[in-house]
C-alpha positions as CSV (number, residue, x, y, z in Angstrom):
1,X,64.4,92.9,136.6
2,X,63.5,94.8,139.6
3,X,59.9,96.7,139.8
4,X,57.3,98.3,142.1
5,X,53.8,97.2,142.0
6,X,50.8,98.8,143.4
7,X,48.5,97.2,145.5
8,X,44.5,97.6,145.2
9,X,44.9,99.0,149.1
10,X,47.3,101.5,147.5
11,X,50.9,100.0,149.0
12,X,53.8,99.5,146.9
13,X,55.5,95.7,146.8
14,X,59.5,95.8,145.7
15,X,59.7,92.6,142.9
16,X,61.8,91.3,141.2
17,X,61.7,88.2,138.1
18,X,64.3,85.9,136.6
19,X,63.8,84.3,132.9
20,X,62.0,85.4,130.2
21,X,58.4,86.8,130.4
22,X,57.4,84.5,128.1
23,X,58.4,81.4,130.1
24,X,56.5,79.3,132.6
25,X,55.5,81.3,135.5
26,X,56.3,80.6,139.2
27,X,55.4,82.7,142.1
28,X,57.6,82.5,145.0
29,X,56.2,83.6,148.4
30,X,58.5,84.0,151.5
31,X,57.5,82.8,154.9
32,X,56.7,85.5,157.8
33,X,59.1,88.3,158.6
34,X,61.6,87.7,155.5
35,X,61.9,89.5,152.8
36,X,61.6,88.4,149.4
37,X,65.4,88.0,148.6
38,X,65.3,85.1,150.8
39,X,64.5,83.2,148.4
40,X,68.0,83.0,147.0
41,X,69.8,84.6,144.1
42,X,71.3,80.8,142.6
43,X,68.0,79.4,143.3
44,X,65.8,81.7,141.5
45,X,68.4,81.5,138.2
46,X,68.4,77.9,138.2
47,X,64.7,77.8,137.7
48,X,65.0,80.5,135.3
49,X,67.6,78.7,133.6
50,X,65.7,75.7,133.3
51,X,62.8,77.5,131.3
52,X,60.5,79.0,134.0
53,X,59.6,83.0,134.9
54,X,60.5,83.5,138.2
55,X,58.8,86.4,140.6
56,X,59.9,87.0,144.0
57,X,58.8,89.8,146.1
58,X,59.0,91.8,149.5
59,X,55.7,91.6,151.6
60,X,54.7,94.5,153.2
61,X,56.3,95.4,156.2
62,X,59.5,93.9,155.0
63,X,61.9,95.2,152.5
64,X,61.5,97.7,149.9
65,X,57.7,97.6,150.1
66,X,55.5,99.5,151.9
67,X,55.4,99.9,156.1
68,X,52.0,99.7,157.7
69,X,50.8,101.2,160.5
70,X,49.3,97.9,162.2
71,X,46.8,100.0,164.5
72,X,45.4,102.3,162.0
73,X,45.5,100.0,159.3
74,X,45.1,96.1,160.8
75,X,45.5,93.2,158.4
76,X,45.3,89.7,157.9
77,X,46.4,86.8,155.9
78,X,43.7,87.5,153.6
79,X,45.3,91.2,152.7
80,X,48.6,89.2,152.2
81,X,46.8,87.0,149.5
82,X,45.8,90.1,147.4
83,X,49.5,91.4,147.8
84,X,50.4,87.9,146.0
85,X,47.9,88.5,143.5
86,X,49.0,92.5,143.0
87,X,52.5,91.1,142.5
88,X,51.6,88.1,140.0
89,X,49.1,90.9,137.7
90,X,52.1,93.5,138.1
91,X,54.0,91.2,136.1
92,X,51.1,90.7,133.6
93,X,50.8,87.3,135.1
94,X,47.3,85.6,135.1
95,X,48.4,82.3,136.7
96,X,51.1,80.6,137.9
97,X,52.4,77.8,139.5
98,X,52.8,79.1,143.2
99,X,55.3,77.9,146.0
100,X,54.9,78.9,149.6
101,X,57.2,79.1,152.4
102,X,55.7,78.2,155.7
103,X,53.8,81.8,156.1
104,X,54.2,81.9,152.2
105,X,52.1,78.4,152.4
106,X,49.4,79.8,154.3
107,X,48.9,82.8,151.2
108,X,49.5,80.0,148.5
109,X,46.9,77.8,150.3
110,X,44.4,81.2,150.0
111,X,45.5,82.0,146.3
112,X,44.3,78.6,145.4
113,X,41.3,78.7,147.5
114,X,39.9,82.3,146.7
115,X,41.3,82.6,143.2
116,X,41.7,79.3,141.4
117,X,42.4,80.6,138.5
118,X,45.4,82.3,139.2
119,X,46.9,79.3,140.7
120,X,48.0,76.7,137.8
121,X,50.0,74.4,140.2
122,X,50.7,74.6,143.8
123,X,53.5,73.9,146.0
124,X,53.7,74.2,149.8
125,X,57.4,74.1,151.3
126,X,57.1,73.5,155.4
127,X,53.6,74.8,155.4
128,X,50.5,73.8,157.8
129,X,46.6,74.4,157.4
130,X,46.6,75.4,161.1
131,X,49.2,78.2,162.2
132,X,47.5,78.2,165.7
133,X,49.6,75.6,167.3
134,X,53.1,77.7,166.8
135,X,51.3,81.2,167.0
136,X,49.6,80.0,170.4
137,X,52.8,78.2,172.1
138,X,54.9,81.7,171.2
139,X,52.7,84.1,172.3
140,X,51.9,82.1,175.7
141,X,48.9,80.9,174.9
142,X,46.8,77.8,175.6
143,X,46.5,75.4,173.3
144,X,42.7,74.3,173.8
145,X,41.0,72.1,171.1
146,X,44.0,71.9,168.6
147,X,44.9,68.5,166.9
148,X,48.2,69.8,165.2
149,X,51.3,69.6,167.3
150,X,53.4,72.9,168.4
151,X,56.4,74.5,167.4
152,X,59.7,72.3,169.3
153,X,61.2,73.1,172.5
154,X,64.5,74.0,171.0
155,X,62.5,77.3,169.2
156,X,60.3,77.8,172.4
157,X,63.6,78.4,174.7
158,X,65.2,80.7,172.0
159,X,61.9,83.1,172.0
160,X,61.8,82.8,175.8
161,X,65.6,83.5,176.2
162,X,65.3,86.7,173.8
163,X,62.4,88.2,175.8
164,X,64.2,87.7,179.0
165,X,67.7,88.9,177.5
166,X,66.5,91.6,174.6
167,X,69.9,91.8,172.1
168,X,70.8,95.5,172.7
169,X,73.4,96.0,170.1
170,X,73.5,95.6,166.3
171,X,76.2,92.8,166.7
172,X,74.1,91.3,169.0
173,X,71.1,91.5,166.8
174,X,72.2,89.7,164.0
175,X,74.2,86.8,166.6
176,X,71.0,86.2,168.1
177,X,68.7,86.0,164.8
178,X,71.7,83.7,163.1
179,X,70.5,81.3,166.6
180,X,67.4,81.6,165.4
181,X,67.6,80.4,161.8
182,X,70.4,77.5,163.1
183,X,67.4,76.1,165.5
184,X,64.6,76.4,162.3
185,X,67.2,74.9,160.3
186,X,67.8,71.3,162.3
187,X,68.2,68.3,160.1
188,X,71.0,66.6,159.0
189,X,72.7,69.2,157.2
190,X,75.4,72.0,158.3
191,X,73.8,75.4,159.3
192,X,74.7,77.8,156.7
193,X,76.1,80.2,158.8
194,X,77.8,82.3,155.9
195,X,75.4,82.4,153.2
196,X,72.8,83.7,156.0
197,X,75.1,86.3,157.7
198,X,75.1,87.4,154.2
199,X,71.4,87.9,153.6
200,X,70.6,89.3,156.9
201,X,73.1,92.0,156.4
202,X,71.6,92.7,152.8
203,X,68.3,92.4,154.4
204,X,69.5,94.8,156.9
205,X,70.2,97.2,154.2
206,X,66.8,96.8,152.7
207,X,64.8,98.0,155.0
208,X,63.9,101.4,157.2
209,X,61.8,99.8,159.7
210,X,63.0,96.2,160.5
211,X,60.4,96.0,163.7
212,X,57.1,96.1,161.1
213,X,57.9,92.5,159.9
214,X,56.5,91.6,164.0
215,X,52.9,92.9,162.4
216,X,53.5,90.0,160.5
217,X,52.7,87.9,163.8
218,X,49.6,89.8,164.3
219,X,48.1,89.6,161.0
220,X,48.8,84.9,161.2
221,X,47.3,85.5,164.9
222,X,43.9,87.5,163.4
223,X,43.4,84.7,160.5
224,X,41.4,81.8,161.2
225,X,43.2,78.2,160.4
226,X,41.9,76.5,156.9
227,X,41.7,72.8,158.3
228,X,38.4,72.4,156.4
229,X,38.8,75.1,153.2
230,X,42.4,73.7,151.8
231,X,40.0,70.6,151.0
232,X,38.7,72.2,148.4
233,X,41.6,72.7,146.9
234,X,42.0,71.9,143.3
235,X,45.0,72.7,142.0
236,X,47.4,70.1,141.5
237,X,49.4,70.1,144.8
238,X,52.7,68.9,145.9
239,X,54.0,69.3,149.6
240,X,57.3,69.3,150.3
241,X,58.0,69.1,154.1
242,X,61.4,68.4,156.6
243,X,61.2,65.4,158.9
244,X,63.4,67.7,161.9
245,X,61.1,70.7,161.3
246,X,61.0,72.5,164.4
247,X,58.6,75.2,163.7
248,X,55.6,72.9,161.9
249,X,56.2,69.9,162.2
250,X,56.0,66.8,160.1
251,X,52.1,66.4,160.9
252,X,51.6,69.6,159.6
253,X,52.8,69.0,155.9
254,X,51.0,65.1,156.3
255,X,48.1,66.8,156.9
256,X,48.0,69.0,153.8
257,X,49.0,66.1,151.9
258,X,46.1,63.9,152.9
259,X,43.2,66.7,152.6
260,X,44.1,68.4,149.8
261,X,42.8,66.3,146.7
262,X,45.7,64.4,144.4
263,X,48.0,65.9,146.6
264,X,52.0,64.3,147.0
265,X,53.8,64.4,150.0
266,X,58.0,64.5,149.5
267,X,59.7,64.3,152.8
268,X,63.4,65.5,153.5
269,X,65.4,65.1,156.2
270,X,65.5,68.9,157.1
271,X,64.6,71.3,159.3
272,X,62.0,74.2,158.7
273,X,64.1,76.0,156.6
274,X,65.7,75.0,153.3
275,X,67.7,77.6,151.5
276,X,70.9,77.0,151.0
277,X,71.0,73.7,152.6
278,X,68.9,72.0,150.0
279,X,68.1,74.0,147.3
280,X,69.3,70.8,144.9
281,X,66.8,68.5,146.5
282,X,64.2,71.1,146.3
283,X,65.1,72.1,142.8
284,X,64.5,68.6,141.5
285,X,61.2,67.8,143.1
286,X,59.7,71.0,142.3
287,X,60.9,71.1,138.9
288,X,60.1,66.9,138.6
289,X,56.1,68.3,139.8
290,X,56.3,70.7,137.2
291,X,57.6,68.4,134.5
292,X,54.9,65.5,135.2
293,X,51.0,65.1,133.1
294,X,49.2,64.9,136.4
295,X,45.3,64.2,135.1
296,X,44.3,61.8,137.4
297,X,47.8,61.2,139.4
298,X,47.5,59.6,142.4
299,X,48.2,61.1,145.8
300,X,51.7,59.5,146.8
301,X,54.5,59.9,150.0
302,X,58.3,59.7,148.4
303,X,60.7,59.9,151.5
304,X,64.4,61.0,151.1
């Protein structure tokens, strides 16, 4: 079921939920620039299937929601948290368990922070506490005083070789975003080319505006990092996090998992990116995390 939900700034956030309203909730949260349908189709019906409520949705500046004008109306990561919130209550949702995608991560992080009680579990998927590392080695920036490592140099020569040779036709576009998602993917499974020439067309489709998701970058770049605030954290946490992630990598979702109280770590041999590739493997730790009585669970690393 597809709907519109209102913001408390006044924007409108395309949605959309799987299941049964009266089912367990989950809140899905894409990572920067995507658009909600990202998360895919078959993944969103399995969970739904398997007893849960599923809501994904566009963030502004992508989609079907609403396009900002960046320099009249600036925003940060704290504006994308009350999005997630405007899209869990449009739903007549009060909590949730909540899964983040990288960027996604950051806003679940928040949620859990600045409004406990809306978060009933929490799940971060190739996430980090500290975007400054990749938002400081892709703008050109230096990275003084940071203890996280940077984005890899396989992503660093794409971004430098699209600034120095700008696509300039729509064939050209969508070749040189499917190198893109190939380099986030990594890891030791096939690049699915197919299923992702698939969604970037129907993203294509979606949206009136596909240059807004950049204010996207902007609004990470204006946040500060929450090294020392995800440690008060106390939602029941698991971290799920690729061992060839180019974008964050593995120190990022270790260090989550060792400051965030009770929290697990599951590693997988994957890249940044996991749709498609290994939806099963995420399937069945998020839905073993949801399935478990986790009063006083200890915090724990499984490796795959």
């Amino acid at each position: 079921m597809e709907k519109m939900i209102r913001t408390t700034d006044g924007l409108s956030l395309w949605s959309e939920a799987f299941g049964k309203p009266g089912d367990r909730p989950i809140l899905l949260i894409m990572g920067a620039m995507n658009q909600g349908i990202f998360w895919p189709d078959a993944f969103c019906a399995r969970l739904a299937g398997l007893g849960y409520y599923v809501v994904r949705y566009d963030h502004r500046d992508t989609g079907l929601s609403s396009k900002i004008d960046y320099q009249a109306q600036p925003y940060r990561l704290a504006e994308l948290t009350q999005d997630a919130l405007a899209a869990l209550h449009g739903h007549n949702l009060s909590k949730a368990t909540v899964v983040g995608l990288s960027m996604g991560g950051y806003i679940a992080q928040l949620l859990a922070i600045d409004h406990p009680e809306a978060v009933e579990r929490l799940v971060l998927i190739s996430s980090s506490a500290d975007q400054r590392p990749y938002m400081a080695a892709t703008m050109g920036q230096p990275a003084v005083g940071l203890t996280l490592p940077g984005p890899g140099p396989a992503l660093l020569d794409y971004i430098q070789a699209t600034i120095a040779r700008p696509p300039q036709s729509l064939p050209e576009v969508e070749q040189n975003l499917l190198t893109g998602w190939a380099i986030t993917y990594a890891g030791q499974r096939e690049f699915p080319r197919a299923q992702m020439t698939v969604a970037l067309r129907q993203a294509a489709g979606r949206t009136d505006n596909p240059l807004a998701a950049f204010n996207h970058a902007l609004a990470v770049a204006a946040s500060p990092d929450r090294l020392e605030s995800v440690k008060t954290i106390r939602a029941p946490t698991l971290v799920i996090h690729g061992s060839h992630d180019t974008c964050l990598p593995l120190a990022h979702g270790e260090y989550l998992a060792r400051n965030i109280p009770g929290a697990r770590l599951h590693i997988l041999p994957m890249g940044h990116s996991f749709m498609w590739s290994w939806d099963d493997e995420v399937l069945s730790s998020l839905t073993s995390f949801l399935g478990e009585d986790l009063i006083d669970h200890p915090s724990q690393t499984n490796h795959d």
